[in-house]
N, CA, C and O atoms as a MOPAC input file, in Angstrom:
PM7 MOZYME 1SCF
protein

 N    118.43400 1   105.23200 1   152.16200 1
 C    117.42000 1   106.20800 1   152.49300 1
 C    116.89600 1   105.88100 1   153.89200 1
 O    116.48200 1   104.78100 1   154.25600 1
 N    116.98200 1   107.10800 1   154.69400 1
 C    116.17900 1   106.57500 1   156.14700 1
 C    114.63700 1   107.05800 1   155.92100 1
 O    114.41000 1   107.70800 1   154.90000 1
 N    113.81100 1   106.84000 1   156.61200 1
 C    112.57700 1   106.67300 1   156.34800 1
 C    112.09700 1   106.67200 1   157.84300 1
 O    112.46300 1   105.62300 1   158.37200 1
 N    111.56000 1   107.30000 1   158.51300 1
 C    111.03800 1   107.73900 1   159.58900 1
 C    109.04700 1   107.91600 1   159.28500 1
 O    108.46300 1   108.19500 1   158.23800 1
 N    108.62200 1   107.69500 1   160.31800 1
 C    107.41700 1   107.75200 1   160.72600 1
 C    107.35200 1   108.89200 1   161.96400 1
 O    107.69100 1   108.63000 1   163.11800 1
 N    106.86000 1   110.18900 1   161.52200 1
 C    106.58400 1   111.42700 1   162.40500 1
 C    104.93200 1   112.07700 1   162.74300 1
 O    104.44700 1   112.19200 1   161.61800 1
 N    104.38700 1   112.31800 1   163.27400 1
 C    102.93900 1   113.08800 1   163.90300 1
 C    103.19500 1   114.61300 1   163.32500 1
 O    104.19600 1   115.11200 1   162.81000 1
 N    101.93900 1   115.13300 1   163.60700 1
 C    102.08300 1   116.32400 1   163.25000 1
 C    103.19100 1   116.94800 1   165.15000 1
 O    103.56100 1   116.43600 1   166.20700 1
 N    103.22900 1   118.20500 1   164.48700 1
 C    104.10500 1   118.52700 1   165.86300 1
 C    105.70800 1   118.03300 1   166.19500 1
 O    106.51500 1   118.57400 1   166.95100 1
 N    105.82800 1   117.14600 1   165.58500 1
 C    107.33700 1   116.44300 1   165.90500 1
 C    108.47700 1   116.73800 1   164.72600 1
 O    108.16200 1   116.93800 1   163.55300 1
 N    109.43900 1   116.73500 1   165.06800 1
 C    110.59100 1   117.46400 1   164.54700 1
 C    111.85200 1   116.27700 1   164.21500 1
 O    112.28700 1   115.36900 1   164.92400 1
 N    112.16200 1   116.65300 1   163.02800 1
 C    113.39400 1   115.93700 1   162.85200 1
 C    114.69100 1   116.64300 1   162.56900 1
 O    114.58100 1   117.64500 1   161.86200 1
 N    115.94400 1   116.31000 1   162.99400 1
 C    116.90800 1   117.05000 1   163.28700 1
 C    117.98800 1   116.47900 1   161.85500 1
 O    118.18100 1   115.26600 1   161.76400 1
 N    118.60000 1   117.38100 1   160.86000 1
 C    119.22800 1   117.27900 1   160.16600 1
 C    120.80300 1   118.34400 1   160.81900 1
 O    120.74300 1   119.48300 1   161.28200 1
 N    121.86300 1   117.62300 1   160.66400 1
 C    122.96600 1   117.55600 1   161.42400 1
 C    122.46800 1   118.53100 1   162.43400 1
 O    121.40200 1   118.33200 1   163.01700 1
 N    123.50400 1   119.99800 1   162.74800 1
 C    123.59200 1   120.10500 1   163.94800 1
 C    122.45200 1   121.71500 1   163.73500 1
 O    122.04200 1   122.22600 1   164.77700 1
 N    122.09600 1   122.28800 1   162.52800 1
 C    121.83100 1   123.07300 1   162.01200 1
 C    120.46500 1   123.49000 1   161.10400 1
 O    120.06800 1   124.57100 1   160.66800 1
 N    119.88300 1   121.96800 1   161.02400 1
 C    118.54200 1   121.97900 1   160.45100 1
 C    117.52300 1   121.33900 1   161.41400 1
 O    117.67600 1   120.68300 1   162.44500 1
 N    116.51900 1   121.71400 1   160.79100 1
 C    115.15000 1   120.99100 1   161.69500 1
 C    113.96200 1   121.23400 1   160.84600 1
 O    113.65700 1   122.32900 1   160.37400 1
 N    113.33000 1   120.14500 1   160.69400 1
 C    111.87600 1   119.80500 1   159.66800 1
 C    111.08800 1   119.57100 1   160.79000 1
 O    111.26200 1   118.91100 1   161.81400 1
 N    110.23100 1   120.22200 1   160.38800 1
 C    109.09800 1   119.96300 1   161.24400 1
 C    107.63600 1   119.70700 1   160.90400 1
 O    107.05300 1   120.44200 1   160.10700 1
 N    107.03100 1   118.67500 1   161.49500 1
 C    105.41200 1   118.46800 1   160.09800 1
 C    104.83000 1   118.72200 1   160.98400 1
 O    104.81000 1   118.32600 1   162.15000 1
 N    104.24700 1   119.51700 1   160.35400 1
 C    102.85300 1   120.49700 1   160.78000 1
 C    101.83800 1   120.55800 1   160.52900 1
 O    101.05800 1   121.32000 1   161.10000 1
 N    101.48800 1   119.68700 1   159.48800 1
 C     99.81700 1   119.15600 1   158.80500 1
 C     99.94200 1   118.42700 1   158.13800 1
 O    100.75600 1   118.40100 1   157.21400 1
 N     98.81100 1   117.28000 1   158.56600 1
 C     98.85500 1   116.08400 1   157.35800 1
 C     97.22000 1   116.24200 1   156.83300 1
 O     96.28500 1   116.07000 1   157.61500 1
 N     97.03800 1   116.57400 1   155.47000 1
 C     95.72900 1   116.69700 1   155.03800 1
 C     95.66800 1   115.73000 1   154.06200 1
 O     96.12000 1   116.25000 1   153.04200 1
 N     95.40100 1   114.79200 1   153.88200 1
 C     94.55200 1   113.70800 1   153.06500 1
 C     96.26900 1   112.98600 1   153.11700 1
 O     96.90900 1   112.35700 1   153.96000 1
 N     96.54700 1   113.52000 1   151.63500 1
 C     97.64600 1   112.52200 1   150.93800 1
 C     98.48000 1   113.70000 1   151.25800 1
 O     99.08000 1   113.27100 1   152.24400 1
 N     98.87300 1   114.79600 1   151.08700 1
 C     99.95300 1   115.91900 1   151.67700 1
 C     99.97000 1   115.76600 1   153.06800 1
 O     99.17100 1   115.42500 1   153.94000 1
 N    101.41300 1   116.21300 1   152.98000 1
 C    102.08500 1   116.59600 1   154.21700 1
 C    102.55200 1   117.78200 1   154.18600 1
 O    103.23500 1   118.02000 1   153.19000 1
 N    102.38800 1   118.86600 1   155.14800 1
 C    102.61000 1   119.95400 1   155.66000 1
 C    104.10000 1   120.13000 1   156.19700 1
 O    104.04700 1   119.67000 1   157.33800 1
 N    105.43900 1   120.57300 1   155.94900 1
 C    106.62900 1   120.27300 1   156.51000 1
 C    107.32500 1   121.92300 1   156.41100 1
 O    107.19800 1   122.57800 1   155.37700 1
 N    108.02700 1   122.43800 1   157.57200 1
 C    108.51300 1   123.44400 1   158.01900 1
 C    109.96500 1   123.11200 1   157.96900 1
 O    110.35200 1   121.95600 1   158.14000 1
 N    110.74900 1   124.07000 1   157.74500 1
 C    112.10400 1   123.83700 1   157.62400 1
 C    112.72100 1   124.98800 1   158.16500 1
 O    112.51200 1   126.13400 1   157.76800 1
 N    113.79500 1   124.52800 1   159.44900 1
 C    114.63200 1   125.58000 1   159.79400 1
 C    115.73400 1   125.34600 1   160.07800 1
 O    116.17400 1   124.52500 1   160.88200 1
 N    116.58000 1   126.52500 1   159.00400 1
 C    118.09100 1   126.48900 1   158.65800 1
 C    118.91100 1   127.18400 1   158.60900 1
 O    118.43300 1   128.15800 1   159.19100 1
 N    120.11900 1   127.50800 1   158.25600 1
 C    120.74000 1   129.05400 1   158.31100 1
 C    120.27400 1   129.32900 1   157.35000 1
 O    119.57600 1   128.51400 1   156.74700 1
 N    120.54900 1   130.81400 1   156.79400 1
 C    120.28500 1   131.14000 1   155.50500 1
 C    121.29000 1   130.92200 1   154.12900 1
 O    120.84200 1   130.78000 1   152.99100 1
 N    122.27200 1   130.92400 1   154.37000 1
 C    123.29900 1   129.90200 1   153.74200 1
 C    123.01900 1   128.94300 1   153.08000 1
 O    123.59000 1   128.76400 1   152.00400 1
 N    121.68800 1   127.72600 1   153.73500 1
 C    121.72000 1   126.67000 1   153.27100 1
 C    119.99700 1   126.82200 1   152.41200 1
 O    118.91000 1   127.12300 1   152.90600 1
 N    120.37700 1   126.46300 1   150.95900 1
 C    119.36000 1   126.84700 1   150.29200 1
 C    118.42800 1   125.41000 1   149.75600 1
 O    118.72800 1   124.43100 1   149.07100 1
 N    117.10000 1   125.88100 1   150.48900 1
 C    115.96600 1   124.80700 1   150.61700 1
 C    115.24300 1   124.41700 1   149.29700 1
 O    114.22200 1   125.10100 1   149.22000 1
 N    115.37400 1   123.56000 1   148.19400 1
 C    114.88200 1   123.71200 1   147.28300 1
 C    113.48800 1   122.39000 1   146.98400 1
 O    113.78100 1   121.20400 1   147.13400 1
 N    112.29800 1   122.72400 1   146.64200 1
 C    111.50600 1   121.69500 1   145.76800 1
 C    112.29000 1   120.78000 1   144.90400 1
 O    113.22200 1   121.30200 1   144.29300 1
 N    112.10900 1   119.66100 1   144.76100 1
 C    113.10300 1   118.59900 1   144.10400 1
 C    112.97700 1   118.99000 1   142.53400 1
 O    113.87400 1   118.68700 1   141.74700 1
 N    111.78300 1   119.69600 1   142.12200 1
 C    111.29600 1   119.88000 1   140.34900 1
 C    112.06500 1   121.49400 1   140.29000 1
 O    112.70700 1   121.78200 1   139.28000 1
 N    111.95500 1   122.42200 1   141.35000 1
 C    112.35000 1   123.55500 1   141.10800 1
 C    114.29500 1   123.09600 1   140.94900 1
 O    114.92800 1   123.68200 1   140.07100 1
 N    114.85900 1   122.29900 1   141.64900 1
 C    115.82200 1   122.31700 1   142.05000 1
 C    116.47500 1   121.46800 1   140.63500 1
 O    117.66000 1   121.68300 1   140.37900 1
 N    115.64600 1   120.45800 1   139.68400 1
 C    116.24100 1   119.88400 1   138.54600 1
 C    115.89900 1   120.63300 1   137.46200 1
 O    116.53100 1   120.21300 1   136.49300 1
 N    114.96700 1   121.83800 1   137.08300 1
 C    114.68300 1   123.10600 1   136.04800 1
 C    116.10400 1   123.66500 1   136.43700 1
 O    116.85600 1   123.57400 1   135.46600 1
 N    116.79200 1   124.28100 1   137.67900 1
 C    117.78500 1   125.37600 1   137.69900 1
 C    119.12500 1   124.52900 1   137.10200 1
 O    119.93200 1   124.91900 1   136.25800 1
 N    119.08700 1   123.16900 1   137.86400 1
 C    120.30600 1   122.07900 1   137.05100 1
 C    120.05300 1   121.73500 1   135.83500 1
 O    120.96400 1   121.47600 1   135.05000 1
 N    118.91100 1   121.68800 1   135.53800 1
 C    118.58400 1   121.65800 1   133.45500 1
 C    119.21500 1   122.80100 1   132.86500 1
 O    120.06400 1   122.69500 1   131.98000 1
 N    118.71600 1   124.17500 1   133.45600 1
 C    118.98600 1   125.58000 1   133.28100 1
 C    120.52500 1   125.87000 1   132.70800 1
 O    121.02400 1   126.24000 1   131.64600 1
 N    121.12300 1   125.36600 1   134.44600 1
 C    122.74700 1   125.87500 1   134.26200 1
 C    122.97900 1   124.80200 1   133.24300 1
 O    123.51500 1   125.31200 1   132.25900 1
 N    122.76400 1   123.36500 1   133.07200 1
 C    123.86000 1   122.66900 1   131.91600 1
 C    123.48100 1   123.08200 1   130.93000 1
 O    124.26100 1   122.73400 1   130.04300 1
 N    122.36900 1   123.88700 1   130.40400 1
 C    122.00900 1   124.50200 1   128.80100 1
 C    122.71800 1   125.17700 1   128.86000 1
 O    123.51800 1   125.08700 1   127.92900 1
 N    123.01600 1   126.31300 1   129.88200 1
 C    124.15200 1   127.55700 1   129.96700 1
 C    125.44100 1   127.58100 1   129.71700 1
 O    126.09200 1   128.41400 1   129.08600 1
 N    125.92400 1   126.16900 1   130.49900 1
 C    127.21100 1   125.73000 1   130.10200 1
 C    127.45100 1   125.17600 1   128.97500 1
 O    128.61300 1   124.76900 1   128.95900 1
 N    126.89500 1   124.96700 1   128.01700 1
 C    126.74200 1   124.51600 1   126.99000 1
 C    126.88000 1   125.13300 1   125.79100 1
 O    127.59900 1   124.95300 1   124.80800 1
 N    125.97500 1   125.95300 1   126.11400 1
 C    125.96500 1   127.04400 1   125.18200 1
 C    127.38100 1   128.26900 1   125.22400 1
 O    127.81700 1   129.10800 1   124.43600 1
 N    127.74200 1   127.79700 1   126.59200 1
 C    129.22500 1   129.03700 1   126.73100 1
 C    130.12300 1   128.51900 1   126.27300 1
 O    130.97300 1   129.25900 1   125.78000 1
 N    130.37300 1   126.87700 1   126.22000 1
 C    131.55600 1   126.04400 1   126.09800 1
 C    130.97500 1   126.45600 1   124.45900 1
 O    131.98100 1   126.90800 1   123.91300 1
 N    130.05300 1   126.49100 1   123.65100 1
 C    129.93300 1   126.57600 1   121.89500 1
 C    130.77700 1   128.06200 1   121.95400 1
 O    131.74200 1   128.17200 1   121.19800 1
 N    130.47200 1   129.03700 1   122.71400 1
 C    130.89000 1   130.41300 1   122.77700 1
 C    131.96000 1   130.70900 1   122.68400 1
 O    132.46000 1   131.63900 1   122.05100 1
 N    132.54700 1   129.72100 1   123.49100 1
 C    134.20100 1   129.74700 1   123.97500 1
 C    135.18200 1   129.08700 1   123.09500 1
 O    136.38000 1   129.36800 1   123.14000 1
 N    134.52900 1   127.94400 1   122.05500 1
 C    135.00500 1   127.09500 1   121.08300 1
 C    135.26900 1   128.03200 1   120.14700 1
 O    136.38400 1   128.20900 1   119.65700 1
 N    134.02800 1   128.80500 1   119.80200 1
 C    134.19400 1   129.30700 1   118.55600 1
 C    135.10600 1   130.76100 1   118.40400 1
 O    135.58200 1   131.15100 1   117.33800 1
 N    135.22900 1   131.43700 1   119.66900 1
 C    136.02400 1   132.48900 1   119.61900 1
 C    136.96700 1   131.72800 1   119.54900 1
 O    137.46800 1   131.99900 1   118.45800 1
 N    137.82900 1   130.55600 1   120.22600 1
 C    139.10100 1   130.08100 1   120.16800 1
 C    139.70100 1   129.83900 1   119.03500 1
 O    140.92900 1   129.80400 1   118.94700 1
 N    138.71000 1   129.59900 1   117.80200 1
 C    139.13800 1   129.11000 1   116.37700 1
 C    139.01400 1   130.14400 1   116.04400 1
 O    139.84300 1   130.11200 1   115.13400 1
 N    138.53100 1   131.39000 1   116.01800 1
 C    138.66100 1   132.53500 1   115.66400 1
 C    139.89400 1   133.38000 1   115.78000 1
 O    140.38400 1   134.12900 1   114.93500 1
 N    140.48200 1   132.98400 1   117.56600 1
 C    141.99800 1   133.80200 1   117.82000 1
 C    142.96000 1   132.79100 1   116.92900 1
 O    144.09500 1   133.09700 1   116.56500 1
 N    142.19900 1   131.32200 1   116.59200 1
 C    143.61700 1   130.89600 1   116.16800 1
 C    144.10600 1   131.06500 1   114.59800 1
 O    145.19500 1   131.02700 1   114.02500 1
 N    142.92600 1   131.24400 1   114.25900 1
 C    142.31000 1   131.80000 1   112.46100 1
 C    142.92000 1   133.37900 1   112.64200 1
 O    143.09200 1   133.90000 1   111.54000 1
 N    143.22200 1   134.10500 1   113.59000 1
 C    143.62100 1   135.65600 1   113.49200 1
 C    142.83300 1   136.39700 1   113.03800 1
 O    143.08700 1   137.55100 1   112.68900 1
 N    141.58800 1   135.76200 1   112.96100 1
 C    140.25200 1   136.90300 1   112.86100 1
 C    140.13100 1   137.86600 1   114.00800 1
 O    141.14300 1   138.04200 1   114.68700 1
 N    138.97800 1   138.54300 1   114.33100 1
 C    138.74100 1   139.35000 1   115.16000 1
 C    137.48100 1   138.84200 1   115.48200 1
 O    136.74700 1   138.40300 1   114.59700 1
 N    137.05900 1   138.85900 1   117.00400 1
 C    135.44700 1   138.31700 1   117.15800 1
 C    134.46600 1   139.59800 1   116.71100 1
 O    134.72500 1   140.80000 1   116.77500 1
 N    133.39700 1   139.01300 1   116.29300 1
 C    132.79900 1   139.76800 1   116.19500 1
 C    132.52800 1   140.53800 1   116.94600 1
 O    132.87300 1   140.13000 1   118.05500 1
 N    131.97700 1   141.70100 1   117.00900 1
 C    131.92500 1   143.05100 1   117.86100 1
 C    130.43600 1   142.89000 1   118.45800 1
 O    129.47900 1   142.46700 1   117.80800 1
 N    130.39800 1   143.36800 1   120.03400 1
 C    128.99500 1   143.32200 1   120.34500 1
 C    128.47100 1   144.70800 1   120.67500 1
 O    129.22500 1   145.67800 1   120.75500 1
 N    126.81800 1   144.79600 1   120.91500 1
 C    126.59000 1   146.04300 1   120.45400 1
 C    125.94900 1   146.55400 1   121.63300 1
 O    125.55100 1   147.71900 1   121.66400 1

């Protein structure tokens, strides 16, 4: 982990394409600006492990989905019908 010491006003350069910039320090927060393409998607570290909790419930639940139709084509049933 690098670990830098920055002022308000000063900028740090992530490769050739990003730039953070702190812009207010009020008590114990820090104020930080981020500019990037739009391509590259900026996430909160709690928002960003809910959407990775999210998708592996999803996948989870598709891989049960996908199991159970498979024993179904191999049983020569028919899946059930959706409505």
């Amino acid at each position: 982990m690098l670990v830098l010491k920055r002022k308000v006003g000063e900028v740090v350069r992530i490769g050739n394409d990003i730039e953070v910039h702190v812009l207010a320090v009020e008590g114990d927060v820090i104020k930080l600006g981020f500019e990037a393409p739009k391509q590259v998607q900026i996430l909160r570290s709690e928002i960003y492990e809910a959407i990775k909790a999210e998708n592996m419930q999803s996948s989870i639940s598709n891989s049960k989905d996908a199991k159970e139709l498979m024993k179904q084509l191999k049983l020569g049933s028919a899946p059930p019908k959706e409505e």
